[in-house]
N, C-alpha and C positions, 0 to 999 in steps of 0.2 A: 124254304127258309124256316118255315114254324116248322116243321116237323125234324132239321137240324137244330134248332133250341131245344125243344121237345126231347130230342135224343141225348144231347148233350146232359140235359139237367138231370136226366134218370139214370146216366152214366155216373154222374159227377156223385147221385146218392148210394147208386149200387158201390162205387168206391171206396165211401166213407164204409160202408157196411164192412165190406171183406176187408178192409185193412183196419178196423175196430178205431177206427180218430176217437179224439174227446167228445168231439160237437161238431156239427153241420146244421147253421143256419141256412133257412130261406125266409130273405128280407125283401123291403120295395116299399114304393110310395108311389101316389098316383092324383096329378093333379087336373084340372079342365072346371072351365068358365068360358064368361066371354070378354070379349077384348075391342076396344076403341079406339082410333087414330086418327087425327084430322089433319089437313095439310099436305098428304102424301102426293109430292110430281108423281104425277102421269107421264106417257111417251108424249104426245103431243104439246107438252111444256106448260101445262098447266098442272093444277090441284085437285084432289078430291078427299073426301072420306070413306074410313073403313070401318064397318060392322061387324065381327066377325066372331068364329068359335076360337076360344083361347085355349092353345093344348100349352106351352111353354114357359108364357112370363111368369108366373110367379116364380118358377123353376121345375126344371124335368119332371118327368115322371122315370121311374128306374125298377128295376129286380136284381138280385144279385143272390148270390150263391157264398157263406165265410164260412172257413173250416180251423179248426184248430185243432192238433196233436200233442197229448203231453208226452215227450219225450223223457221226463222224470231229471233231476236236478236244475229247474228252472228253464228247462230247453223244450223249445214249442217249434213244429209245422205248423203252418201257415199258408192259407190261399185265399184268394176274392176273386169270385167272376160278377161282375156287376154291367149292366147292359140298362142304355135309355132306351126310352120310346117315345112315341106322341101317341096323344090319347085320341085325339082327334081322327086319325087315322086307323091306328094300332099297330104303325107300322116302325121301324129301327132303320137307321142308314143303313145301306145298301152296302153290300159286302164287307159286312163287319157281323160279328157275332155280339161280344164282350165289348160293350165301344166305351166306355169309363176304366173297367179293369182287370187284366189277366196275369194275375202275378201269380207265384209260387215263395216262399223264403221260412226264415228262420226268425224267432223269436224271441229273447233271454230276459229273463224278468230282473237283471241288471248291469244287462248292457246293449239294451235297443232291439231292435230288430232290422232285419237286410230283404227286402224284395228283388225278386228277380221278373222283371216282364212290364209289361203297360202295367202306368197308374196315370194316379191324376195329379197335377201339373202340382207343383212346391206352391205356384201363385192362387192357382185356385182357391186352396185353402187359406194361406193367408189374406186373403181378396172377402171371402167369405167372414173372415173376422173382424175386420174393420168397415167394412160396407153395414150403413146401419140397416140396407134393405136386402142383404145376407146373398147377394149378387143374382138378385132378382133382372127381368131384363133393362128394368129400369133401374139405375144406381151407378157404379164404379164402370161398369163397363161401357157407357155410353161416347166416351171420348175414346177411350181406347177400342173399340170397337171387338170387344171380347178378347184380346191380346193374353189375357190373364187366363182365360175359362178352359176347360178340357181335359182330356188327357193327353199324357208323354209315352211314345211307344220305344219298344226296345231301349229301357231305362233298367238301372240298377238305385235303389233309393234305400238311404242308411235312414234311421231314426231312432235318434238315441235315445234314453230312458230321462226321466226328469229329476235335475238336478236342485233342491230349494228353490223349484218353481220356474228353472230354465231349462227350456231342451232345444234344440236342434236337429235340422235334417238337411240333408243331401241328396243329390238327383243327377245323373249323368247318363245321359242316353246316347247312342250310337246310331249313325248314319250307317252306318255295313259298307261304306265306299269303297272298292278296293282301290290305292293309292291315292289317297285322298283324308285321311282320318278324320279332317275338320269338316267335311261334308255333309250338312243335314244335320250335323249332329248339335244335342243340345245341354246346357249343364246349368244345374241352379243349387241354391241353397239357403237356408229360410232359419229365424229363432223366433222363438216364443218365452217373454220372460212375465210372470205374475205375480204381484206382492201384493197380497189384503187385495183391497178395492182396483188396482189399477194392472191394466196389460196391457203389454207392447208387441208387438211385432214387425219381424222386417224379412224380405227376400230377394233375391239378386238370382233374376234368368237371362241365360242368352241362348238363343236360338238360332242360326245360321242358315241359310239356302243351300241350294244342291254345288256351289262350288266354294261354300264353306265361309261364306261371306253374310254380313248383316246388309239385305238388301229390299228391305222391307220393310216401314216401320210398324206394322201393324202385324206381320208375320214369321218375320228373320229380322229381328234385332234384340236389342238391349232393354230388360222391365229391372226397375229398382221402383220397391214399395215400401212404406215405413206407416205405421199408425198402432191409437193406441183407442182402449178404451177404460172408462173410470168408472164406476157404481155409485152413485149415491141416492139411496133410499129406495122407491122406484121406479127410479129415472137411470138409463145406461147413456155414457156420452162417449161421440165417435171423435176421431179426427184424423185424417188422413192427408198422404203425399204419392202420387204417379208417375215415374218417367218412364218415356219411352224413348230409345236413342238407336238409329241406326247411322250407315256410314253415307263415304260421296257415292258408290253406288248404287243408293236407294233408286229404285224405280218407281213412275206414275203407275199408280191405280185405281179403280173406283172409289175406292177409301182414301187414296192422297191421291188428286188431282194437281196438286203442285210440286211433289216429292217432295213435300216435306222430311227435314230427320230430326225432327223434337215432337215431341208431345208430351204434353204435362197438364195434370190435373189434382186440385185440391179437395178437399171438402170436410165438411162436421154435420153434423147429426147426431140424434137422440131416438130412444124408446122410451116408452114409458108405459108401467105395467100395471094399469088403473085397479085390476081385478086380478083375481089367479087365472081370472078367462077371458077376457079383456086386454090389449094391449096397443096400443097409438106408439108411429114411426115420424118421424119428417130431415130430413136434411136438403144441402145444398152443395149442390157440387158446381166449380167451374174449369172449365178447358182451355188451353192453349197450344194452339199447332203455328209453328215454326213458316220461312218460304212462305208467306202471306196466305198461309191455311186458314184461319181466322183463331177467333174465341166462342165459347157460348157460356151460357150459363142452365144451372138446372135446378129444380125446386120439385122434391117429391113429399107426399103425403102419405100414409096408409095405416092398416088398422085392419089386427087379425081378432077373431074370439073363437076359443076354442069350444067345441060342441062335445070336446070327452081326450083322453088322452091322446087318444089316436087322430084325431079325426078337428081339423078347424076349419073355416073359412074365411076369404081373404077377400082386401079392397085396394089398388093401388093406385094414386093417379096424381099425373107427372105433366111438367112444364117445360119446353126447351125453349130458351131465347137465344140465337145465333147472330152471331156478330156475319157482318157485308159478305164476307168471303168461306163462311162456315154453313157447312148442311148436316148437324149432328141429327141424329134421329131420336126420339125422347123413347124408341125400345131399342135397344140392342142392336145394332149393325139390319133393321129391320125397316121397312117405310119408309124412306127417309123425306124431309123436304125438299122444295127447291132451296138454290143456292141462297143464302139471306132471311129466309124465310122461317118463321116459330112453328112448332109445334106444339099439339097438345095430347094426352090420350091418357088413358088409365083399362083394367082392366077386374072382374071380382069374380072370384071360384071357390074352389072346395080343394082342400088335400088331407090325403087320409096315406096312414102308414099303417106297413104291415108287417 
């Protein structure tokens, strides 16, 4: 496998070479600490805690490959190979290469551009702008249990140019079903509007299972997201709305033991930018799941200072309090409690880009 990355990415330069591109960037970020969790069930129905090296929470680590060609009257080639890893390791999922992004498209400096191939989800990004902990493991994702996060394979995604501070995008991926078109297949669409101090965003995904059905709410159904953020001075303020909706054939899972087909979650939050190196986070987020899935509540802290432009580190630490019938986990779809049961955890590292 390294030495297929390896070959690829001296491919991917040798290419830029003989066909003269504009630019070929090579980018990445790479993050690792450690990481805390208390309350975690055990198999034998009890609790414990966890100490551990943290390659993830604050977010990936990543390398990517972006090319651009000036085609001459405002008309550009366009590509991104971009691949995670865990530092901890050093290792990438398993039969994937590019597991964030393999696209190819076109470019026009006034009329958007078009992708052709794996990107990353409409949600992600929008999810990253209203989460004031920028969809850290702890944050927007903990109720919906990453619903939002990832990429979209075999998608085609418009992006239009920005209008007096509005734009829009598109996303329509394909299932390959033969007789079946709704199969697998998935389609969303996202705006972004900004006046002076204040931004909005919203996006609308569905995602369907292999017979073309929303039968999952956490992996085949329906995400509508809406939130904004305001500036004042410096202090940045969030606020946010989550649904998640599937149908009557949702099925039980470890994540919905009831088959639940609702989930919903709110929240607000704030940064605040003490210093140009300095800067303090906190918000609140709460959940609710539908079928006597429960509620919980969440309460995060955190505080980055940067050590240079490139290069800061980080502090984050998080509260989950679960209603009778709820086991949310206070990181990402990760540890989770017993059923009823709080948790607590946080974790503090280093990230450096490159």
């Amino acid at each position: 496998m390294k030495k297929l990355i390896l070959a690829t990415t001296v491919a991917a330069l040798g290419t830029c070479n003989a066909y003269a591109q504009s630019s070929v960037t090579l980018y990445g970020r790479i993050a690792a600490g450690i990481d805390y969790v208390n309350n975690v069930a055990t198999s034998n129905g009890g609790s414990a805690h966890n100490l551990r090296f943290g390659s993830n929470q604050y977010g990936y680590s990543w390398f990517g490959l972006q090319g651009n060609e000036d085609l001459g009257a405002g008309l550009h080639a366009v590509f991104k190979l971009e691949s995670l890893f865990t530092t901890g390791t050093g290792e990438i999922p398993p039969n994937t290469i590019w597991t964030r992004d393999a696209y190819v498209g076109l470019s026009h400096d006034s009329y958007g551009s078009i992708w052709f191939g794996r990107a990353m989800a409409l949600t992600d990004e929008t999810g990253w702008y209203i989460d004031p902990f920028g969809e850290q493991a702890t944050g927007i994702g903990n109720f919906a249990y990453g619903r939002a996060y990832g990429p979209r394979p075999n998608v085609v995604t418009y992006n239009s140019p920005k209008w007096g501070g509005f734009s829009f995008r598109v996303q329509d991926g394909f299932g390959n079903t033969a007789g079946n078109f709704q199969a697998g297949r998935q389609f969303s669409t996202s705006f972004a509007y900004t006046l002076a101090s204040f931004s909005a965003y919203g996006v609308y995904e569905e995602i369907r299972d292999a017979n073309g059905k929303f039968s999952d709410l956490y992996a085949a159904s329906r995400e509508y997201m809406i939130g904004g953020t305001y500036l004042l001075g410096g202090f940045k303020l969030y606020g946010g709305y989550q649904l998640l909706a599937s149908d009557a054939d949702t099925v039980t899972t470890s994540f919905n033991p009831y088959g639940a087909t609702r989930s919903q979650q709110e929240w607000v939050g704030a940064s605040y930018q003490a210093t140009p190196a300095l800067a303090f986070q906190a918000a609140w987020f709460h959940g609710t799941v539908n079928h006597g899935g429960g509620t919980g509540n969440l309460g995060v802290l955190g505080t980055t200072y940067n050590l240079s432009k490139r290069t800061f580190v980080y502090l984050t630490v998080g509260a989950m309090f679960n209603g009778t019938n709820a086991a949310f986990p206070v990181e990402t779809g990760d540890s989770p409690p017993l059923t009823g049961h709080n948790q607590q955890g946080g974790y503090f590292g280093i990230m450096h880009y490159f």
